[in-house]
N, C-alpha and C positions, 0 to 999 in steps of 0.2 A: 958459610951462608947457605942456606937452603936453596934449592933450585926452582922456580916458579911450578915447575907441575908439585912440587913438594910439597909447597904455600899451596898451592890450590887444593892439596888433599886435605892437607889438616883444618883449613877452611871449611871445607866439605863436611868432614866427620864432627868439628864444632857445631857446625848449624844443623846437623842431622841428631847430636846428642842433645841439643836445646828442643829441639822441634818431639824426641823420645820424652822427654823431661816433662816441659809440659803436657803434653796426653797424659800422662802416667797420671803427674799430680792430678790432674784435673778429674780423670776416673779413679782415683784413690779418693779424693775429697771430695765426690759424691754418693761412691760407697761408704766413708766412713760418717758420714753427713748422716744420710741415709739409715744406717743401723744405731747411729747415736742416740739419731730421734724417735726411732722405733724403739730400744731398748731403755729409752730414759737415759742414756751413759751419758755423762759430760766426759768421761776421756776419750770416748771415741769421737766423740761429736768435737771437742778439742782438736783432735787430730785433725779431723777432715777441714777443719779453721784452718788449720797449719800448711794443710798440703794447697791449701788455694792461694795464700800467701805466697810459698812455693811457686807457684804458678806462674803469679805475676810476678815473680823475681827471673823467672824462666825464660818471659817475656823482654823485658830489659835486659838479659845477658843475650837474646836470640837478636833484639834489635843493636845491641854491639858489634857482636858475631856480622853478622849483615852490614853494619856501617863499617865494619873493620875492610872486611873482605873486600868490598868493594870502592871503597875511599879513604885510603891508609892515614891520610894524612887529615882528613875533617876531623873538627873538634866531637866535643859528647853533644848527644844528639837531646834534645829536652823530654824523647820520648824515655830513652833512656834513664834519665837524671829522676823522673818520674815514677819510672817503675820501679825504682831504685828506693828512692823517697816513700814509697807507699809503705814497700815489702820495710822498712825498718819502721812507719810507722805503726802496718798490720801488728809485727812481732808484741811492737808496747801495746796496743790494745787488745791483742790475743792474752796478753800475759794478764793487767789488768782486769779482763771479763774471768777469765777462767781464776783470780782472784778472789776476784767480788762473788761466785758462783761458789769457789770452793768454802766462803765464810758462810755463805746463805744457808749451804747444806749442814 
């Protein structure tokens, strides 16, 4: 079993990679936003869809992280279950538009 300052690091390093994760996406998918729609790309602009999705799934594993760390034993949190919910909804309608987009072209 792990020794509590143990738990508290890997705690630590989870919520500080959730907290890296998001930025990332979030300036990844609005530079690729960004040149998608300046270059006319749908892949790029696809992408930058994808990393905001990303985002919000980043979101929901940092609100885990955070309910874990601090209340082991509380159930999933509905903030959670949410952002959870969206990011697998995002995916089917990311897939769907860039679809519908790739038939139009």
């Amino acid at each position: 079993m792990l020794l509590h300052w143990q738990t508290q690091r890997w705690y630590r390093l989870a919520y500080l990679l959730a907290l890296l994760t998001i930025a990332y996406n979030l300036l990844e998918g609005l530079v690729s936003v960004g040149f998608g729609l300046a270059d006319e790309s749908l892949t790029l602009f696809g992408f930058g869809l994808d990393s905001f999705i990303e985002m919000i799934s980043g979101l929901g594993i940092l609100a885990m992280v955070r309910r874990i760390w601090r209340h082991p034993e509380s159930p999933t949190g509905r903030f959670e279950k949410t952002a959870l919910q969206i990011t697998g909804t995002g995916f089917y309608a990311l897939v769907g538009i860039l679809t519908a987009t790739g038939f139009y072209n």
